[in-house]
C-alpha positions as CSV (number, residue, x, y, z in Angstrom):
1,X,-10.2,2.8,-11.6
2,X,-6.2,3.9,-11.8
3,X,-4.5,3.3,-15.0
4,X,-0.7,2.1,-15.3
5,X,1.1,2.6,-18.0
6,X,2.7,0.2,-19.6
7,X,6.3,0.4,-21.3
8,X,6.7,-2.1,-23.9
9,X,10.1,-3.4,-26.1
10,X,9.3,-0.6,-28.9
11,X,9.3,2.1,-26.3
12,X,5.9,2.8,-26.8
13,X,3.6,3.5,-23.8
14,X,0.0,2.0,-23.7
15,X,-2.4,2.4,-20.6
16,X,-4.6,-0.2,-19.0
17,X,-6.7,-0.3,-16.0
18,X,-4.7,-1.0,-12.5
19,X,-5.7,-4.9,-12.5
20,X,-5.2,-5.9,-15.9
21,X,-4.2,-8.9,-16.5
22,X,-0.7,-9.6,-18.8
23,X,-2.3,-11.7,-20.9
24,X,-5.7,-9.4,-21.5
25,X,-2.5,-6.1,-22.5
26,X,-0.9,-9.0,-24.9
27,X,-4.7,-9.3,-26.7
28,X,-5.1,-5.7,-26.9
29,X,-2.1,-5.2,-28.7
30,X,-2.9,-7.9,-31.0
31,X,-4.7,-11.2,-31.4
32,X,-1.8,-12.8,-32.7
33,X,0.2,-12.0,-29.7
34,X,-2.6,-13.2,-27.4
35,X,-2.1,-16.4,-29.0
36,X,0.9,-16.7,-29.4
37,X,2.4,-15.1,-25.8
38,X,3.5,-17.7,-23.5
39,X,5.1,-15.4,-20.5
40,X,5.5,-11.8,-20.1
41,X,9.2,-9.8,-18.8
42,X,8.1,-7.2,-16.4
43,X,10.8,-5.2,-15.1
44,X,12.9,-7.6,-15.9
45,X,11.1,-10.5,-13.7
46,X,9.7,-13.3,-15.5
47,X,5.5,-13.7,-14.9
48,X,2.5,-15.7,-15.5
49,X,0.1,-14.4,-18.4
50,X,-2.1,-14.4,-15.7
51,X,-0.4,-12.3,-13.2
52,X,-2.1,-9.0,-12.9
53,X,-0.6,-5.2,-13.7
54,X,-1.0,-2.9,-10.7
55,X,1.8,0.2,-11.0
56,X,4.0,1.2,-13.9
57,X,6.1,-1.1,-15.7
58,X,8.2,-1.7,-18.7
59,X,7.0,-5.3,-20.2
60,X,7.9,-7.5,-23.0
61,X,6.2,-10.5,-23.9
62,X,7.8,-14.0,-24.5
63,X,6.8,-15.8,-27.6
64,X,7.8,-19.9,-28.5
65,X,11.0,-19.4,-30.3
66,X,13.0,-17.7,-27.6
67,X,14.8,-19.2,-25.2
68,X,12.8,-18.1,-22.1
69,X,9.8,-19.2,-24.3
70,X,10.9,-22.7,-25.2
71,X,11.9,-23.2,-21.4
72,X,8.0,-22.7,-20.7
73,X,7.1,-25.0,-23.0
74,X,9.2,-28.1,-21.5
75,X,8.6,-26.7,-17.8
76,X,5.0,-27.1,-18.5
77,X,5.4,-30.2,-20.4
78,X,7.2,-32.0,-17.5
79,X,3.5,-30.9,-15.2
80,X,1.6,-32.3,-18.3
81,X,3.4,-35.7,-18.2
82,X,3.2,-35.7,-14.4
83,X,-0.5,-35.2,-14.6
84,X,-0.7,-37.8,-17.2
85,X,1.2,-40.9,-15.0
86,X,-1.1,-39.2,-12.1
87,X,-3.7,-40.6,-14.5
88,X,-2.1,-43.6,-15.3
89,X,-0.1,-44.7,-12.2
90,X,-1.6,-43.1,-9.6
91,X,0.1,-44.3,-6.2
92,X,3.2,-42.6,-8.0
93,X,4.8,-40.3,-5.8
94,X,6.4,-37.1,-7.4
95,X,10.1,-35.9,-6.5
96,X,11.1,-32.6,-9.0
97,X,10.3,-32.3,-12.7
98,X,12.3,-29.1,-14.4
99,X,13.2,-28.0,-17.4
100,X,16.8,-28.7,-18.8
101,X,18.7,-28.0,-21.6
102,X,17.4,-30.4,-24.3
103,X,14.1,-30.7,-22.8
104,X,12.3,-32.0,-19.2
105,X,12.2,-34.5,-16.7
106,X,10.5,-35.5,-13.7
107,X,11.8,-38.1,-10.7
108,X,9.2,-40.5,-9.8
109,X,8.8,-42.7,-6.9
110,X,6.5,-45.9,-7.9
111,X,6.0,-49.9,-7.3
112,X,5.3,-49.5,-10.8
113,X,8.5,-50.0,-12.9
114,X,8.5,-48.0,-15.8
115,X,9.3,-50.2,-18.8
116,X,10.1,-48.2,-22.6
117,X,6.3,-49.5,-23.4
118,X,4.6,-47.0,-20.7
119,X,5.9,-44.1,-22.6
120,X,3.6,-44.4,-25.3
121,X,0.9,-45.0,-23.4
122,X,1.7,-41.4,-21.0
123,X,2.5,-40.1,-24.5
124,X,-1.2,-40.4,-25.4
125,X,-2.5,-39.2,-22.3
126,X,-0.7,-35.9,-22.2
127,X,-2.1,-35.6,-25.6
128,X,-5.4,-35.8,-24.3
129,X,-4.5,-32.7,-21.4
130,X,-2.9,-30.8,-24.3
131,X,-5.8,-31.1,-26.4
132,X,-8.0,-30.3,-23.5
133,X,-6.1,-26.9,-23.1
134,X,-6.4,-27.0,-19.1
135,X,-5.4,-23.6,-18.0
136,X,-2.3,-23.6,-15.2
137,X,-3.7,-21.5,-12.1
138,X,-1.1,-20.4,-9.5
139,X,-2.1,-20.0,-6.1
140,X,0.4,-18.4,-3.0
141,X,-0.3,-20.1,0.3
142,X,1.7,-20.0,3.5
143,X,4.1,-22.6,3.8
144,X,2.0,-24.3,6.9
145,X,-1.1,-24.8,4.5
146,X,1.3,-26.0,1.5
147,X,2.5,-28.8,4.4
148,X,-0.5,-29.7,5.0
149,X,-2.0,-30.2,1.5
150,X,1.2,-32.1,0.7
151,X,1.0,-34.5,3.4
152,X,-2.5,-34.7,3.1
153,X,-1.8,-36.1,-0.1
154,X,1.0,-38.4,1.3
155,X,3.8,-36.3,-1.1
156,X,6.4,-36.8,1.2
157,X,9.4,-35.2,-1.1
158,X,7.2,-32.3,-1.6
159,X,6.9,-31.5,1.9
160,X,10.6,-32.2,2.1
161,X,11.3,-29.5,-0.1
162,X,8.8,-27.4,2.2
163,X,10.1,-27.8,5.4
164,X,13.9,-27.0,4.1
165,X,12.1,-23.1,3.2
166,X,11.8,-20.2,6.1
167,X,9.6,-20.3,8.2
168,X,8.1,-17.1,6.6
169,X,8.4,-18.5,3.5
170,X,5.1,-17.6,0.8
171,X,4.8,-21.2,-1.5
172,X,3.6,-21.1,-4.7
173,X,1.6,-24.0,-6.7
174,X,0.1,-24.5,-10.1
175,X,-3.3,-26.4,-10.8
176,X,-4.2,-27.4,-13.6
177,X,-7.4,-29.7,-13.6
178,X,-7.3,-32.6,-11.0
179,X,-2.8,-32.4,-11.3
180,X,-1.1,-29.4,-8.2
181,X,2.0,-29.4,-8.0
182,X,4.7,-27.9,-6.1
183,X,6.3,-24.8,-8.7
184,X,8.1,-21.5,-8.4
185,X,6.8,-21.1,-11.8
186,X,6.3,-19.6,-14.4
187,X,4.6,-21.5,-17.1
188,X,2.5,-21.7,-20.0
189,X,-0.9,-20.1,-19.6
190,X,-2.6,-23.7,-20.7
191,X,-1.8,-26.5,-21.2
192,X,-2.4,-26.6,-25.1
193,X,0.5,-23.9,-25.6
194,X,2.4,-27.0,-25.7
195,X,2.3,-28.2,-29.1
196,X,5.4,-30.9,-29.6
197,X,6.2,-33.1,-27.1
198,X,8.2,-36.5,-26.8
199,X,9.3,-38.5,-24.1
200,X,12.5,-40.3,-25.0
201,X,14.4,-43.0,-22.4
202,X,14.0,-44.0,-18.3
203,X,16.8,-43.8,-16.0
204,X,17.7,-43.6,-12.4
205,X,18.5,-41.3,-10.3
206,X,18.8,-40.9,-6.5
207,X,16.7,-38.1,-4.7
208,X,18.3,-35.1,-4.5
209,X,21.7,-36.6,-6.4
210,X,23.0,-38.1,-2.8
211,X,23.9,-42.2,-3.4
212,X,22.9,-42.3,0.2
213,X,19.1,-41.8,-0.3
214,X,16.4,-43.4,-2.7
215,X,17.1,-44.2,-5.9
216,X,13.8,-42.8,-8.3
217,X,12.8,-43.2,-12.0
218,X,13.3,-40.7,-14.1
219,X,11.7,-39.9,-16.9
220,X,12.8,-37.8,-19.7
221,X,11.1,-35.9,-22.7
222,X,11.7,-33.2,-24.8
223,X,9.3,-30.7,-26.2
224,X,9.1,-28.0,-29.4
225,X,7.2,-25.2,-30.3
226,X,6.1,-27.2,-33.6
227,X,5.7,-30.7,-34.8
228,X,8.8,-29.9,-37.4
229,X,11.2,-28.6,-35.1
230,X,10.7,-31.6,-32.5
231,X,11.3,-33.9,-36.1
232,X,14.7,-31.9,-37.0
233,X,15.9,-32.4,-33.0
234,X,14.9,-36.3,-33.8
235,X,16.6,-37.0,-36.3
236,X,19.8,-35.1,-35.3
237,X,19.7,-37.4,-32.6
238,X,19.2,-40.7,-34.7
239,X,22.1,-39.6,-37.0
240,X,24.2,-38.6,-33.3
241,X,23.4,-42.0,-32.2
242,X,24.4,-43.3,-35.6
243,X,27.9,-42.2,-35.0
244,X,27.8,-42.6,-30.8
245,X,31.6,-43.7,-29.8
246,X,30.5,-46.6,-28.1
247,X,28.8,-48.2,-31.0
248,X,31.9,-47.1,-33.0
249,X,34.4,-47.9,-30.8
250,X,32.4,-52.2,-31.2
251,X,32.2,-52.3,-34.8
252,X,36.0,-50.8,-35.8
253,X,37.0,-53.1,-32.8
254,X,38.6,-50.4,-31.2
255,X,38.1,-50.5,-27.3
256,X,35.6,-52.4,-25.1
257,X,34.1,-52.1,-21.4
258,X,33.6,-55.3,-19.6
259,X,31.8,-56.6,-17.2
260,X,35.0,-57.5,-14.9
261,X,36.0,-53.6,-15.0
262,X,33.2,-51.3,-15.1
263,X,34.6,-48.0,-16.1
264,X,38.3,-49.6,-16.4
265,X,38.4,-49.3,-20.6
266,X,40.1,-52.4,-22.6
267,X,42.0,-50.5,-25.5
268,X,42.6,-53.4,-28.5
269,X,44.8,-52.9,-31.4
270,X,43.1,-51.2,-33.5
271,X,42.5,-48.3,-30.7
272,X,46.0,-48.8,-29.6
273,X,47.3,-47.4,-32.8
274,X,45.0,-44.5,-32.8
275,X,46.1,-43.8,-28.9
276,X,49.9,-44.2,-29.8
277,X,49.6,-41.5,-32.9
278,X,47.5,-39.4,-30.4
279,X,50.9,-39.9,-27.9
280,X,53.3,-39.5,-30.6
281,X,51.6,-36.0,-31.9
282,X,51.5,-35.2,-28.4
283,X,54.9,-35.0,-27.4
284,X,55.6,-33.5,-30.7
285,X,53.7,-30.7,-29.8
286,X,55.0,-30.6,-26.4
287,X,58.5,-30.3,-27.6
288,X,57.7,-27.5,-30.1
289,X,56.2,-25.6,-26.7
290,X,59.4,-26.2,-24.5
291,X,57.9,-29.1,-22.3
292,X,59.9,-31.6,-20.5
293,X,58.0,-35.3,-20.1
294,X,57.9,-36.7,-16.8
295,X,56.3,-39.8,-15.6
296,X,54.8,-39.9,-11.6
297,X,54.0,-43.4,-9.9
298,X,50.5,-44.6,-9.8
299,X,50.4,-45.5,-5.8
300,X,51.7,-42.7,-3.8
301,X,51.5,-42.4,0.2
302,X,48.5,-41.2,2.2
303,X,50.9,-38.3,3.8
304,X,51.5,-36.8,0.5
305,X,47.5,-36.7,-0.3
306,X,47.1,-35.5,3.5
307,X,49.5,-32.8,2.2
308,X,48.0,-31.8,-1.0
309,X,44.5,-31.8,0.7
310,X,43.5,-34.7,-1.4
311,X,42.8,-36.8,1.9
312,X,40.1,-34.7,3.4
313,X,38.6,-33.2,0.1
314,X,38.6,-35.8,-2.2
315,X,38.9,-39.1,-0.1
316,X,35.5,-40.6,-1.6
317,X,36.8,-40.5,-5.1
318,X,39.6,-42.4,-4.7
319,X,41.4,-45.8,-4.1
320,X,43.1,-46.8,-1.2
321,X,45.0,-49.8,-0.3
322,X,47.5,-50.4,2.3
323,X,51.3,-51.4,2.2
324,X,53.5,-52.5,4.8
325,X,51.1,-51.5,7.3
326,X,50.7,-48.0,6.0
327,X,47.8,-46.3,4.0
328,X,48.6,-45.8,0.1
329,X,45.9,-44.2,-2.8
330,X,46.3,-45.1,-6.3
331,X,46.3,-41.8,-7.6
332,X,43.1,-39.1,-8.9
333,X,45.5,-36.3,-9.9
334,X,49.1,-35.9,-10.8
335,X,49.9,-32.4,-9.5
336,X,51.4,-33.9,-6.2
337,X,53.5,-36.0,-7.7
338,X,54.9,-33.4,-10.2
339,X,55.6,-31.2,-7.2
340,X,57.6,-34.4,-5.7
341,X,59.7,-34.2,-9.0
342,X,60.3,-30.3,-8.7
343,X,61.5,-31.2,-5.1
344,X,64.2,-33.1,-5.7
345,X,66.7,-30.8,-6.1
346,X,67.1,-27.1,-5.8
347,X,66.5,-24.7,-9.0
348,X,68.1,-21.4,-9.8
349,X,65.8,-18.8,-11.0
350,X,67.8,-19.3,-14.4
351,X,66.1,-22.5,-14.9
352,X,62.5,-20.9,-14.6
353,X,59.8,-21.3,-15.9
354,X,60.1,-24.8,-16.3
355,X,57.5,-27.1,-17.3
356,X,57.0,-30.2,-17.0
357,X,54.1,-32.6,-19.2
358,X,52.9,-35.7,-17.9
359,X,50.0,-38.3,-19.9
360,X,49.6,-39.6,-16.1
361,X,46.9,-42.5,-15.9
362,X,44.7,-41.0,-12.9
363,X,42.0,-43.1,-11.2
364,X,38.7,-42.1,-9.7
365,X,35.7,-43.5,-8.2
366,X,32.7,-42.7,-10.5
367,X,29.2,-44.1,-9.0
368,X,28.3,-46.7,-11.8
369,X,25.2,-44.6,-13.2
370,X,27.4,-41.5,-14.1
371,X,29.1,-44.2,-16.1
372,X,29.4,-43.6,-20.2
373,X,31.8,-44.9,-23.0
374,X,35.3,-43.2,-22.4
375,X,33.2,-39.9,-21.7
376,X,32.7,-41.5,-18.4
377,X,35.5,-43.3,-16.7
378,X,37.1,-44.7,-13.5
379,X,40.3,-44.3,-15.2
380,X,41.6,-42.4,-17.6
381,X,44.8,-40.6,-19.2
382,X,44.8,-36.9,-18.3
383,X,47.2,-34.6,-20.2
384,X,48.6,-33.1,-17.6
385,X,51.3,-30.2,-17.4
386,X,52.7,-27.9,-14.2
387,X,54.9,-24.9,-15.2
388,X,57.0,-23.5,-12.2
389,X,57.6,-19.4,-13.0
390,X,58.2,-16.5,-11.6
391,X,55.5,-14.1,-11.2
392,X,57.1,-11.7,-13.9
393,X,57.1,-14.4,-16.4
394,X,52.9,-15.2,-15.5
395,X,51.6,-13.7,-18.4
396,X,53.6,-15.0,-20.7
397,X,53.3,-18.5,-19.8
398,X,49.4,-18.3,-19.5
399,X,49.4,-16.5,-23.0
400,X,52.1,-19.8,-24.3
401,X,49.0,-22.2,-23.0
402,X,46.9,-20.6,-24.7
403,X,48.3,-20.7,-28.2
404,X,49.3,-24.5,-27.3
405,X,45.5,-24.7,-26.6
406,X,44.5,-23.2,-30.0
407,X,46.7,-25.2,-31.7
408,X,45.7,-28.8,-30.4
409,X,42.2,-27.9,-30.8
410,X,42.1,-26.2,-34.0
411,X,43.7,-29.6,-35.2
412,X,40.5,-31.9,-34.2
413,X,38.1,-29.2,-34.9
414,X,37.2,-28.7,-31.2
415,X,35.6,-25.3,-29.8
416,X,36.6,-24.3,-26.3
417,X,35.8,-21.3,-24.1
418,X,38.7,-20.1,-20.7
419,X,37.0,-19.9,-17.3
420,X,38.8,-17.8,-14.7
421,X,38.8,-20.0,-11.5
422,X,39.4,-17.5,-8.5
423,X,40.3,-18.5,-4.8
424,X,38.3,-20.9,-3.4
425,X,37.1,-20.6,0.7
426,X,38.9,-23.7,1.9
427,X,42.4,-22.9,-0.4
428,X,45.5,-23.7,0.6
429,X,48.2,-21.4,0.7
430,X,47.9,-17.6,2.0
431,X,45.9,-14.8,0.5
432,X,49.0,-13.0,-0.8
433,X,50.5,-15.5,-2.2
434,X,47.1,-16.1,-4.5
């Protein structure tokens, strides 16, 4: 039989037989790493341990405390806990179950309403698979036999997710005991790689993020490579919850939600004096940058939106009422009214740049789930500012922003990062002029 060679991080070269398995070259190099491997980088591509080595290849292996390594841990996690309400709740229907930032989910369609209680009792079953170490076997099948298995198992938003691939399309699934699930992969070589696991709060959440189809459980965990890095995360969140705005904002009697303005914040006093030294350092600011205040009515008519593109793009988001017969939007933005302001009269390019700062109260529909504290709002005070320039005084005026930026920030201790935002497809305005 062939050998391939095999270039690793190091640069060293080692040889195995055509067919080797990743996980058998990560033993051979050492038991530790055997253990320990949970994936394996070849030529860049993330695999299975289990995926075998037939040409030449430069390979590194990917241990728990990387990033790509802790991903595998909560992707597989979110097949363990799936497996475990499979167990537990089986007439549950399964939607998607990634990995995330902080941890997992999975979307769940089931009579059963999933109540805080049920977590402990998944928690303990996916402690049984764990401790069972079930090893995850993909499998490739044409998409017509993944159809069929799917539907033959009544997973109707798996073969959803099927029948939107190509025809041609090769799908991949990963077994692991009695549990197959639908999964581009890769994960954990077994399930007892996953070591620290908890599952932390249910919510909803409508199937594929559109209000218009089923709304799902979702269930959400998080997961560690050790018992005492999953206790640090814990507790950061205990003490983040300790100091959460919302239950702030209650006990220094500060602002409230209610129950007749979902989303519409009730500022009292005491957070009207924090808001007013906000305005007043504000404008300070402002003036120290050359900014002249404006202030743009709420309600403005639907030809200006129609103009702005508002109308046509952004139409769900926002309020509309009528007047005298004619269509009106409270409005989501306050760059078409600060046009409206520029408009009134004719400039000279003497005047230029000029800019104008506006704390304009916009509105917006937000669908009630996406709802939060004043992270989260229907309406809300947006700092808002248009500077009219000519092109030769661009740069300076973006580089002015930006030292207005590092200012205001520096002063509440906040850490940003600038995103270039090039020209849409469906812009407005000519290609030269952008």
């Amino acid at each position: 039989m062939a050998n391939v060679k095999v270039t690793l991080k190091d640069g060293s070269v080692k040889e195995v037989a055509a067919g080797t398995t990743l996980l058998e070259v990560a033993k051979g190099l050492s038991q530790k790493l055997g253990k320990q491997a949970l994936l394996a980088v070849v030529d860049g591509v993330n695999k299975d341990l289990t995926d075998k080595l037939e040409h030449d290849a430069s390979v590194e292996f990917v241990v728990p405390e990387s990033s790509e390594g802790l991903h595998a841990i909560r992707h597989t996690a979110a097949h363990i806990m799936a497996q475990a309400i499979q167990h537990l709740f089986p007439d549950t229907k399964f939607a998607i179950g990634p990995a995330i930032a902080n941890g997992f989910y999975y979307d769940l369609d089931s009579e059963h309403v999933f109540v805080p209680e049920d977590l402990a009792a998944i928690e303990k079953e996916m402690a049984k698979i764990v401790k069972a170490n079930i090893p995850l076997v993909r499998s490739e099948i044409p998409r017509k036999e993944a159809l069929e298995m799917f539907a033959a198992k009544d997973e109707k938003y798996k073969v959803e997710l099927i029948t939107d691939l190509p025809e041609d399309a090769v799908i991949s699934t990963y077994t692991q005991g009695d549990f197959t699930d639908l999964c581009a992969g890769p994960h954990c070589p077994s399930t007892g790689r996953v070591k620290a696991f908890k599952l932390q709060s249910i919510a909803g959440a409508y199937w594929r993020g559109d209000e218009k189809n089923k709304m799902l459980q979702r269930i959400y965990g998080t997961a560690f490579p050790s018992k005492e890095e999953l206790d640090a995360y814990l507790h950061m969140l205990e003490e983040a919850a300790r100091r959460d705005h919302r239950k702030l904002g209650k006990e220094l009697d500060l602002f409230s939600i209610m129950e007749e303005g979902p989303g519409f914040p009730f500022f009292h006093p005491n957070g009207m004096v924090i808001r007013n030294e906000l305005i007043n350092y504000w404008r300070e600011v402002h003036r120290r940058y050359g900014y002249q205040e404006i202030k743009t009515p709420m309600i403005l008519s639907r030809k200006l939106w129609e103009t702005s593109g508002h109308w046509d793009h952004y139409r769900e988001n926002m309020y509309v009422t009528e007047i005298d017969n004619e269509d009106y939007a409270i409005k989501p933005m306050n760059c078409p009214g600060g046009m409206l302001v520029y408009k009134t009269h004719p400039h000279s390019y003497r005047e230029l740049p000029i800019r104008a700062g506006e704390l304009g109260l916009v509105h917006r529909h937000e669908l009630s789930g996406a709802l939060h504290g004043l992270f989260r709002v229907r309406c809300f005070t947006q700092d808002d500012a248009h500077i009219f320039m000519m092109p030769s005084q661009i740069k300076d005026e973006i580089q002015n922003v930006i030292r207005l930026f590092d200012e205001v920030y520096a002063t509440f201790g906040l850490k940003y990062h600038a995103e270039l935002s090039t020209r849409p497809e469906d812009s407005m305005g000519d290609a030269e002029t952008w």
